[in-house]
VEXDOTOR-759912 format. One line per field, with one value per atom (N, C-alpha, C): x, y, z; residue in three letters. Coordinates in steps of 0.05 Angstrom, whole numbers, m for minus. Layout:
N
x (X|...)
y (Y|...)
z (Z|...)
residu (ALA|...)
This chain:
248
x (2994|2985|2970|2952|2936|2949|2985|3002|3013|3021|3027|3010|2973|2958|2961|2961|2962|2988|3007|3027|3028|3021|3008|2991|2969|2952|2965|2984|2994|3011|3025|3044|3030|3006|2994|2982|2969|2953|2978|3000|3031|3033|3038|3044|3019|2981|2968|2977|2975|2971|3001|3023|3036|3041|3032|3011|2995|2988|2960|2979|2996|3017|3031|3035|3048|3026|3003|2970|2978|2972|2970|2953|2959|2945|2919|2900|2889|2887|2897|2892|2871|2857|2842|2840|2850|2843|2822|2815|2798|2808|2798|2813|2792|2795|2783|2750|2763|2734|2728|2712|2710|2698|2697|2688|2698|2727|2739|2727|2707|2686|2676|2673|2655|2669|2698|2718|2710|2711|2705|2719|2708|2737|2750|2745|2756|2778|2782|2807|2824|2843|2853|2855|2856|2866|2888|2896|2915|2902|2918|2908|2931|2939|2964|2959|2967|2973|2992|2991|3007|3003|3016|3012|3012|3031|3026|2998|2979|2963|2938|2932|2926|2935|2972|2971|3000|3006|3017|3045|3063|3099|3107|3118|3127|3158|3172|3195|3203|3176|3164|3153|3130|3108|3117|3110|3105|3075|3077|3052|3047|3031|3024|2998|2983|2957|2947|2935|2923|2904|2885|2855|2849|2833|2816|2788|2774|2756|2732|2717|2707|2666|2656|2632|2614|2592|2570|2583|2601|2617|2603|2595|2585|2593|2606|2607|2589|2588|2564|2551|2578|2575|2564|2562|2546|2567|2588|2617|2633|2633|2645|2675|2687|2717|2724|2712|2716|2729|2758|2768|2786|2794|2803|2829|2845|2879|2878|2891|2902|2930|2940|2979|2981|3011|3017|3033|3041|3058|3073|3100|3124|3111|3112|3111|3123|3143|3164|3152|3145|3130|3103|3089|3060|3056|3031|3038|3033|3041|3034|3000|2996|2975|2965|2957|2949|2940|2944|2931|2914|2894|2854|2848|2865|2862|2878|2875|2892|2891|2870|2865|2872|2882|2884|2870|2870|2850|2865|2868|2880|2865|2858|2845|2871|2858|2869|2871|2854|2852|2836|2825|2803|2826|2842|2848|2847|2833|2818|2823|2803|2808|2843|2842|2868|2897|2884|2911|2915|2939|2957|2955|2951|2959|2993|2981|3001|3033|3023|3050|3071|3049|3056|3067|3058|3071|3085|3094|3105|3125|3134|3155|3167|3187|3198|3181|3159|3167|3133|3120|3094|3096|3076|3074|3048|3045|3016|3007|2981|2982|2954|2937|2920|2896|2873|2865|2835|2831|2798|2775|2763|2750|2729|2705|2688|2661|2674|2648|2612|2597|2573|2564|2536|2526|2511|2509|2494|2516|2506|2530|2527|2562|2565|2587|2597|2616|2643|2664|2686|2709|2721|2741|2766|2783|2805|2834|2845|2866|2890|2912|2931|2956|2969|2977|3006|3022|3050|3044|3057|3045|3073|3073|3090|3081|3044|3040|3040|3040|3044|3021|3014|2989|2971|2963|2947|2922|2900|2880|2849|2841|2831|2793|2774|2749|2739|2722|2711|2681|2671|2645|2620|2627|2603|2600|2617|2607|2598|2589|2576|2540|2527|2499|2490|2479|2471|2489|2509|2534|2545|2533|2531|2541|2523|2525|2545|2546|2575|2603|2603|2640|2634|2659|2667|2668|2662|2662|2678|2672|2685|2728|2744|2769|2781|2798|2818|2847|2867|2886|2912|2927|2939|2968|2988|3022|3022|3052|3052|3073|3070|3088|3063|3049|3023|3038|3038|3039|3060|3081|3117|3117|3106|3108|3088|3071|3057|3083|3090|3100|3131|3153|3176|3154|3146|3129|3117|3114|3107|3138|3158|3175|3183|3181|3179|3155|3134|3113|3097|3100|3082|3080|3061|3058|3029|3025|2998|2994|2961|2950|2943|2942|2935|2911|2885|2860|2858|2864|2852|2836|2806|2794|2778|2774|2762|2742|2725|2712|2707|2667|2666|2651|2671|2669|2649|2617|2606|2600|2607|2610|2611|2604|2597|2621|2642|2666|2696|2718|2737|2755|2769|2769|2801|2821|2846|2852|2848|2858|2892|2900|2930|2930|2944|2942|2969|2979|3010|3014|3038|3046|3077|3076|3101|3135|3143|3174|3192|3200|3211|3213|3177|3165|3149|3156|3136|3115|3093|3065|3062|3061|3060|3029|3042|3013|2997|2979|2963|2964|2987|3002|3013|3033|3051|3044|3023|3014|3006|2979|2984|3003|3016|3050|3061|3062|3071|3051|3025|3005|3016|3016|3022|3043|3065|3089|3094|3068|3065|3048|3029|3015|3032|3052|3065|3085|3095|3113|3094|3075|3055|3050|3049|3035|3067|3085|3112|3122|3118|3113|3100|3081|3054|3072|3078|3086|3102|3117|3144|3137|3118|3105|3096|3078|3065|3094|3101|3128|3137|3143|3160|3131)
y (1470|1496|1511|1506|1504|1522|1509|1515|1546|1560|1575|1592|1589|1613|1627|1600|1607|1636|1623|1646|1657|1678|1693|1717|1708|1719|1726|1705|1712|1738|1736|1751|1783|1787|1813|1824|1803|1806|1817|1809|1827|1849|1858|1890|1899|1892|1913|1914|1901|1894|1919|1924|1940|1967|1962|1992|2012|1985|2001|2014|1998|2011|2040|2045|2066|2083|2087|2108|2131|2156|2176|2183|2199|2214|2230|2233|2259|2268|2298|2306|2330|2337|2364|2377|2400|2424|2436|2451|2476|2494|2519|2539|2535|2548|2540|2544|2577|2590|2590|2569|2557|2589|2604|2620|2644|2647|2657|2690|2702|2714|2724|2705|2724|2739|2729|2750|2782|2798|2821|2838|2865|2883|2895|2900|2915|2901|2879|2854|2837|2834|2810|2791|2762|2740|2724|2711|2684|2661|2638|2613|2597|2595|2572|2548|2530|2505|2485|2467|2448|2419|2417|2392|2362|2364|2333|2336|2361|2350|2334|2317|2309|2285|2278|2260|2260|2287|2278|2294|2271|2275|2283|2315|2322|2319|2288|2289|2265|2249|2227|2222|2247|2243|2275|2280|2292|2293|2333|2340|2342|2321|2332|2352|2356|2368|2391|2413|2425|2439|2435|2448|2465|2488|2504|2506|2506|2495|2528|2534|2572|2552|2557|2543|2568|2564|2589|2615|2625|2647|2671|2699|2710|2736|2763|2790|2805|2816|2827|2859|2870|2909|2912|2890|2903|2918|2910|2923|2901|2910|2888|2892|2915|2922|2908|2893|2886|2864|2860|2836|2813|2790|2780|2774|2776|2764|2748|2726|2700|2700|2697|2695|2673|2661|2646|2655|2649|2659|2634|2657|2635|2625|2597|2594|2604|2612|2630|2646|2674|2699|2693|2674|2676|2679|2701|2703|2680|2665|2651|2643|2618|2607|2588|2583|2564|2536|2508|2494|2482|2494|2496|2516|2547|2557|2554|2564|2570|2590|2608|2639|2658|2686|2705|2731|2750|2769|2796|2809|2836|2863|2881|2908|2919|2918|2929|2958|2967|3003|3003|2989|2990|3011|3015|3029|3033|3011|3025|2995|2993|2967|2959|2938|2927|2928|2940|2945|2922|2912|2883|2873|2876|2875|2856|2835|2816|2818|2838|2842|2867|2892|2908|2909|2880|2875|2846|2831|2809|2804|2830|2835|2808|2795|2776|2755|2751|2726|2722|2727|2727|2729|2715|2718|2710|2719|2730|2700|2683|2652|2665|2666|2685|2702|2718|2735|2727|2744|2751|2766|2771|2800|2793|2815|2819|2799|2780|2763|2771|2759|2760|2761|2773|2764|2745|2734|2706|2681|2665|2651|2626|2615|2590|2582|2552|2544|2546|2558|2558|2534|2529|2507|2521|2508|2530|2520|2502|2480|2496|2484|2504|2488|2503|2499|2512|2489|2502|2516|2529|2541|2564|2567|2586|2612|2624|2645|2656|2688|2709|2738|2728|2746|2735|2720|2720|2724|2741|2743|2725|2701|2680|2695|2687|2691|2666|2670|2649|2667|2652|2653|2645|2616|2616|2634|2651|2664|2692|2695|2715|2713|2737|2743|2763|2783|2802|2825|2815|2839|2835|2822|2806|2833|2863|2888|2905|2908|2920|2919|2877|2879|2851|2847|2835|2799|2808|2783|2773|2754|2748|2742|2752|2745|2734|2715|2701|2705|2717|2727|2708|2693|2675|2668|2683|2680|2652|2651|2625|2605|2581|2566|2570|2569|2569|2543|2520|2492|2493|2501|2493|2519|2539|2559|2546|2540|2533|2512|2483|2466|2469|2502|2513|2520|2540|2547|2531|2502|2481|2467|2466|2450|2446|2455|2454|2446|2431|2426|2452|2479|2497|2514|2525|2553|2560|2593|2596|2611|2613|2621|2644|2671|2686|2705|2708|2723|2750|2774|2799|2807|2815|2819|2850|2856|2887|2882|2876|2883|2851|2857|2833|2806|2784|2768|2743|2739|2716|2692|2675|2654|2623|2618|2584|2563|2575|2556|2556|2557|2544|2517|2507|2476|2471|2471|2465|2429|2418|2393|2385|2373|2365|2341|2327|2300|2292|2278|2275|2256|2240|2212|2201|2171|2170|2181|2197|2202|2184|2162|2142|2118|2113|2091|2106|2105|2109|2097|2110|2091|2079|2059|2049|2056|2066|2073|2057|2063|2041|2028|2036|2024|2017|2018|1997|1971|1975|1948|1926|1944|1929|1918|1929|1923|1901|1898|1877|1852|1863|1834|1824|1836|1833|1813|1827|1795|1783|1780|1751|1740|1744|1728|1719|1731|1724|1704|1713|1690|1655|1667|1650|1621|1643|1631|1618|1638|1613|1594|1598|1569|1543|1550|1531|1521|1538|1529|1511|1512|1497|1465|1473|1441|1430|1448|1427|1413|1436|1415|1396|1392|1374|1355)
z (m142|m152|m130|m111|m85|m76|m68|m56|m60|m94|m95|m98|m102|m96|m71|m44|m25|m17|m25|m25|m42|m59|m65|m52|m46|m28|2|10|40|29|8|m1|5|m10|m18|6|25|55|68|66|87|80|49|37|47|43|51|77|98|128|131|118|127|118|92|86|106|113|133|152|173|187|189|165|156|141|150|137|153|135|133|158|185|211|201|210|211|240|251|265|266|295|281|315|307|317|329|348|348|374|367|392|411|444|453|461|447|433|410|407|383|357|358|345|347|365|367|383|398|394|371|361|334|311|327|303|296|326|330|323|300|285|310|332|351|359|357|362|343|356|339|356|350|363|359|375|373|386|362|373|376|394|406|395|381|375|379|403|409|393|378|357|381|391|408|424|425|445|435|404|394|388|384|392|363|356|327|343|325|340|303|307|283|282|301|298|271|280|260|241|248|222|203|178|162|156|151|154|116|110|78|68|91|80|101|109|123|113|123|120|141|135|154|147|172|160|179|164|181|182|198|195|195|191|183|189|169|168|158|163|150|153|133|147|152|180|195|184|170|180|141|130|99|84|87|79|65|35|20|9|32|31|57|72|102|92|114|103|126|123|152|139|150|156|178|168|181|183|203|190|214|211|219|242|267|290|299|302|318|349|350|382|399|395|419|433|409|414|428|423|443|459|472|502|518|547|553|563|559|557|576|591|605|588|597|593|590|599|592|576|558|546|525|498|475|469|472|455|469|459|469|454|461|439|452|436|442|420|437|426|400|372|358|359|369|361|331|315|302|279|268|256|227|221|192|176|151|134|123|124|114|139|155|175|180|192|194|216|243|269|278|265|274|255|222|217|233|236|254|284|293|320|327|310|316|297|280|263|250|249|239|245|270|277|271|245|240|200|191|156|154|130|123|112|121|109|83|93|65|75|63|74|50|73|34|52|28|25|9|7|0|0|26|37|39|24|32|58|69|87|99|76|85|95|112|131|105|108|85|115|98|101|88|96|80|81|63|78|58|69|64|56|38|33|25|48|40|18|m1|m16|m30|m40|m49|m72|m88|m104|m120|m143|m148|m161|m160|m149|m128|m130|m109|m106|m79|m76|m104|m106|m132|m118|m133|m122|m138|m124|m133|m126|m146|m148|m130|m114|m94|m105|m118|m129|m103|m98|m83|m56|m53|m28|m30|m64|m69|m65|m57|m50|m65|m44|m55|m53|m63|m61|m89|m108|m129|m152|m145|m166|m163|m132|m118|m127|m128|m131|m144|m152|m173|m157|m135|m113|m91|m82|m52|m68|m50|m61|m39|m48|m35|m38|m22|m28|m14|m30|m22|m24|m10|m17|m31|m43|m40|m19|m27|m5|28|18|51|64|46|69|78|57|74|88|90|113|141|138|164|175|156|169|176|166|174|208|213|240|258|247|269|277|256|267|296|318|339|361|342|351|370|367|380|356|351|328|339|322|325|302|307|280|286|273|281|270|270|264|262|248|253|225|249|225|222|200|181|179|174|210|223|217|240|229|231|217|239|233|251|244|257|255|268|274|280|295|282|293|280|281|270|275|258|256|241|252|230|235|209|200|193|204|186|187|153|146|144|157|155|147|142|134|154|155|170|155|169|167|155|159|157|139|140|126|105|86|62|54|49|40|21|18|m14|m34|m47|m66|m78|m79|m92|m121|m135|m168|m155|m133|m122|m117|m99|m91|m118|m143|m156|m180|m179|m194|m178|m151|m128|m140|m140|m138|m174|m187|m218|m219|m202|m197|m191|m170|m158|m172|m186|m213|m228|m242|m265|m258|m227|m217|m219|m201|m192|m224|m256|m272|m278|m275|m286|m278|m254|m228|m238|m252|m253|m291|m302|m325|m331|m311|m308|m291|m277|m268|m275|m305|m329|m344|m344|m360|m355|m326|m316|m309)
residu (UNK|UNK|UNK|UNK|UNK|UNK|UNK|UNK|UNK|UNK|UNK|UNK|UNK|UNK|UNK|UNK|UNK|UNK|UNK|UNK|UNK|UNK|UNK|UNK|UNK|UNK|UNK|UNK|UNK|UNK|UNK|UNK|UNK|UNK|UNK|UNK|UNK|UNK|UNK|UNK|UNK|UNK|UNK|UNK|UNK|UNK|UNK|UNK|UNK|UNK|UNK|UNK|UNK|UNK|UNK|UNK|UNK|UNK|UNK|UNK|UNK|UNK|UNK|UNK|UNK|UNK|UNK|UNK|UNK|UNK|UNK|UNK|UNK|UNK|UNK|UNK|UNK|UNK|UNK|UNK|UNK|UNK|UNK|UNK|UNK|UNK|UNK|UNK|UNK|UNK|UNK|UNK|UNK|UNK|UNK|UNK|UNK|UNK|UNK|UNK|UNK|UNK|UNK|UNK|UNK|UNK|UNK|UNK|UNK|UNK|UNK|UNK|UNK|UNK|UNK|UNK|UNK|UNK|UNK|UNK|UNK|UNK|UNK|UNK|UNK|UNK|UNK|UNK|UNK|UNK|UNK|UNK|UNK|UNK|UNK|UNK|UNK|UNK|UNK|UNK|UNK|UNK|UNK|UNK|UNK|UNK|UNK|UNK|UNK|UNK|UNK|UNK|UNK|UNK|UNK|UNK|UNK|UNK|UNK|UNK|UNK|UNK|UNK|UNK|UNK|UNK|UNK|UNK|UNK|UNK|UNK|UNK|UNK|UNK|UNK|UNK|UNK|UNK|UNK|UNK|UNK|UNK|UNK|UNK|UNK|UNK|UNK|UNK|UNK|UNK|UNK|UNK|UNK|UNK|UNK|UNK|UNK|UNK|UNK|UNK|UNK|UNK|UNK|UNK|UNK|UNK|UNK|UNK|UNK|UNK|UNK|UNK|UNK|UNK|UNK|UNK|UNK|UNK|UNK|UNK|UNK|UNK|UNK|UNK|UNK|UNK|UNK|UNK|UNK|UNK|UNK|UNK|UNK|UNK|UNK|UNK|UNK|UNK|UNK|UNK|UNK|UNK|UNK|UNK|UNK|UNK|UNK|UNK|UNK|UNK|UNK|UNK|UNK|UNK|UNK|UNK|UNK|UNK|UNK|UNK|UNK|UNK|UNK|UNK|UNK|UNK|UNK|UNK|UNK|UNK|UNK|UNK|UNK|UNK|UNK|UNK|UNK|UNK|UNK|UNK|UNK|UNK|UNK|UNK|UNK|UNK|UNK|UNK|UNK|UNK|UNK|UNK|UNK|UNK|UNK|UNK|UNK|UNK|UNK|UNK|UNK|UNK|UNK|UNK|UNK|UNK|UNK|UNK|UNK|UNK|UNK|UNK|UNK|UNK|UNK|UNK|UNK|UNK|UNK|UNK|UNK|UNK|UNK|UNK|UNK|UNK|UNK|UNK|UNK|UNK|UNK|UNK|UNK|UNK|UNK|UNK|UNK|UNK|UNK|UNK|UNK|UNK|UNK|UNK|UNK|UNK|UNK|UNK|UNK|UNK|UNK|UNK|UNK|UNK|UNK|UNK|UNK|UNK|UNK|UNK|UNK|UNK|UNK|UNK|UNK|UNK|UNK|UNK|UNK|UNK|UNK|UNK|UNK|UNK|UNK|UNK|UNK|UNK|UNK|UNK|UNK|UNK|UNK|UNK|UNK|UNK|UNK|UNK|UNK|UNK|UNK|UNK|UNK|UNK|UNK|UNK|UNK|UNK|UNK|UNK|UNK|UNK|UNK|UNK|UNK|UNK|UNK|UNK|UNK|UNK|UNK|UNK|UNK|UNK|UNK|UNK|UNK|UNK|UNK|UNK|UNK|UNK|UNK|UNK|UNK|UNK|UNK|UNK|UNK|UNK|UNK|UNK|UNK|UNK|UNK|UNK|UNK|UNK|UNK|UNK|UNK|UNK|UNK|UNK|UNK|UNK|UNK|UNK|UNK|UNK|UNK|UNK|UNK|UNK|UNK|UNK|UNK|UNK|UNK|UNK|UNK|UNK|UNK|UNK|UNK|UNK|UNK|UNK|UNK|UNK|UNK|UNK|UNK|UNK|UNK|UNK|UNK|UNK|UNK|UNK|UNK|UNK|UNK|UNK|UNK|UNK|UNK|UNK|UNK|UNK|UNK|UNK|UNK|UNK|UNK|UNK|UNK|UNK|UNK|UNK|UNK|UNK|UNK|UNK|UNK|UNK|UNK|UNK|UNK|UNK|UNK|UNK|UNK|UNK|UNK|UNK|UNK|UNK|UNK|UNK|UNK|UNK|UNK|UNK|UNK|UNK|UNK|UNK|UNK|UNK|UNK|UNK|UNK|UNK|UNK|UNK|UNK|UNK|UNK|UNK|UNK|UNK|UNK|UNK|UNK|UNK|UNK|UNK|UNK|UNK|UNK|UNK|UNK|UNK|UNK|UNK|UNK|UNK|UNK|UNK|UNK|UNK|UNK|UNK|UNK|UNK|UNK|UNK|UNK|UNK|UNK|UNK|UNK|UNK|UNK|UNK|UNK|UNK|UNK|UNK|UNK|UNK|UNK|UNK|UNK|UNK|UNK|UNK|UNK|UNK|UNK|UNK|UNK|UNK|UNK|UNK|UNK|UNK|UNK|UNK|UNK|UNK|UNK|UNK|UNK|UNK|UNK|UNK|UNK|UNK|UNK|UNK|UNK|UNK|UNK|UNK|UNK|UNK|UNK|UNK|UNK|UNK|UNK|UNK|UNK|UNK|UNK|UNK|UNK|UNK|UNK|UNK|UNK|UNK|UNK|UNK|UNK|UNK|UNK|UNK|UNK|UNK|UNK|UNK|UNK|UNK|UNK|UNK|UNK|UNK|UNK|UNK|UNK|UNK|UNK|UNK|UNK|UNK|UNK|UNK|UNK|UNK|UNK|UNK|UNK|UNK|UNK|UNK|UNK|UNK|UNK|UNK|UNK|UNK|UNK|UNK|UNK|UNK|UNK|UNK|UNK|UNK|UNK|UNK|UNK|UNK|UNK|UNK|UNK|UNK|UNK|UNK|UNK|UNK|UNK|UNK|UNK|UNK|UNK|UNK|UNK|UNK|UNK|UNK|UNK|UNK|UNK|UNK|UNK|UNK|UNK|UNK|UNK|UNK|UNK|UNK|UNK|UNK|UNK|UNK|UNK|UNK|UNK|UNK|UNK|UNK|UNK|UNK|UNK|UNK|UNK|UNK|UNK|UNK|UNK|UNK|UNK|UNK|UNK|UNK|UNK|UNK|UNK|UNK)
């Protein structure tokens, strides 16, 4: 009996041990100005993203999760129509970048709230990932999880990033196509994409931070009902084993 606990346990120590093998990446990001300057309305930016320079091969892995992550974010001008666009950019189109840099920043012409930059000039090869408005002035942390989804433009209440702008408007909004993840991860398939920042006005802030959680391509993770469904039939094997030796 000794004998078949033992295998058993060797049995379940192999599935975790190759579980572990096949665990989900986290990679993370940041541009190289970490704060992009300050996300100044007079500009927009780009942030180049080379996925292998972290260490993640998107020929292999699958990306299942991305986060952005905005650190003591706050709008500066007391304007609760001021708003930022994020979109996503083809790697092709980026201008070139040196290797100790990622960012580039280009003079918008300041032309008024809501203007696009990056849909207005990178035509096909740019989409809108989400935007929001009516940020408080007091600095928070935002984090930002992108998501499939079969709303459009839906415009979501982000409560906590309301202040004293509380009588003004109806509150901070988050404006969010859908399909965010499988659009970021169509725009990485080539392991280069960028993100792109223009903001109404001037958005300050602390840092930005993009996360992606991927899983292996190939090998599937076993879930954690798997495993215990696995250990379940090696018990039951285990106890019919033992039944059959009382018998005999």
């Amino acid at each position: 009996m000794k004998k078949i606990w033992l295998l058993v346990l060797a049995g379940m120590m192999v599935l975790m041990l190759n579980s572990g093998a096949f665990a989900a990446g986290v990679y993370t990001y940041r541009p190289t100005d970490y704060d992009l300057d300050g996300l100044n309305h007079d500009y927009a930016y780009t942030w180049r993203i080379d996925l292998s320079s972290k260490g993640l091969n998107i020929s292999s892995e699958n990306i299942d999760k991305a986060t952005l992550y905005f650190y003591s974010i706050r709008e500066n001008s007391g304007d609760v129509n001021d708003i930022l666009h994020v979109n996503l950019l083809s790697g092709d189109v980026l201008p070139y970048l040196g290797p100790n840099d990622n960012v580039a920043e280009f003079y918008d012409k300041n032309t008024g709230y809501y203007d696009n930059y990056f849909n207005s000039n990178y035509g096909s090869n740019t989409e809108e990932l989400f935007a929001f408005t009516g940020m408080s002035g007091t600095a928070r942390n935002i984090t930002l999880t992108l998501i499939n989804s079969s709303y459009n433009d839906e415009i979501k209440d982000i409560s906590p990033w309301l202040d004293e702008y509380r009588d003004q408007t109806d509150g901070a909004k988050l404006i969010m196509p859908p399909d965010g993840l499988n659009n970021l991860i169509r725009y990485a398939q080539n392991g280069i994409f960028g993100l792109g920042f223009d903001p109404d006005c001037h958005f300050v802030n602390c840092g930005i931070k993009l996360e992606l959680v991927t899983s292996d391509r190939i090998n599937a993770v076993p879930e954690p009902a798997t495993l215990m469904l696995f250990g379940a039939g090696l018990l039951g094997l285990a106890s019919r084993m033992r039944k059959k030796t009382n018998i005999a």
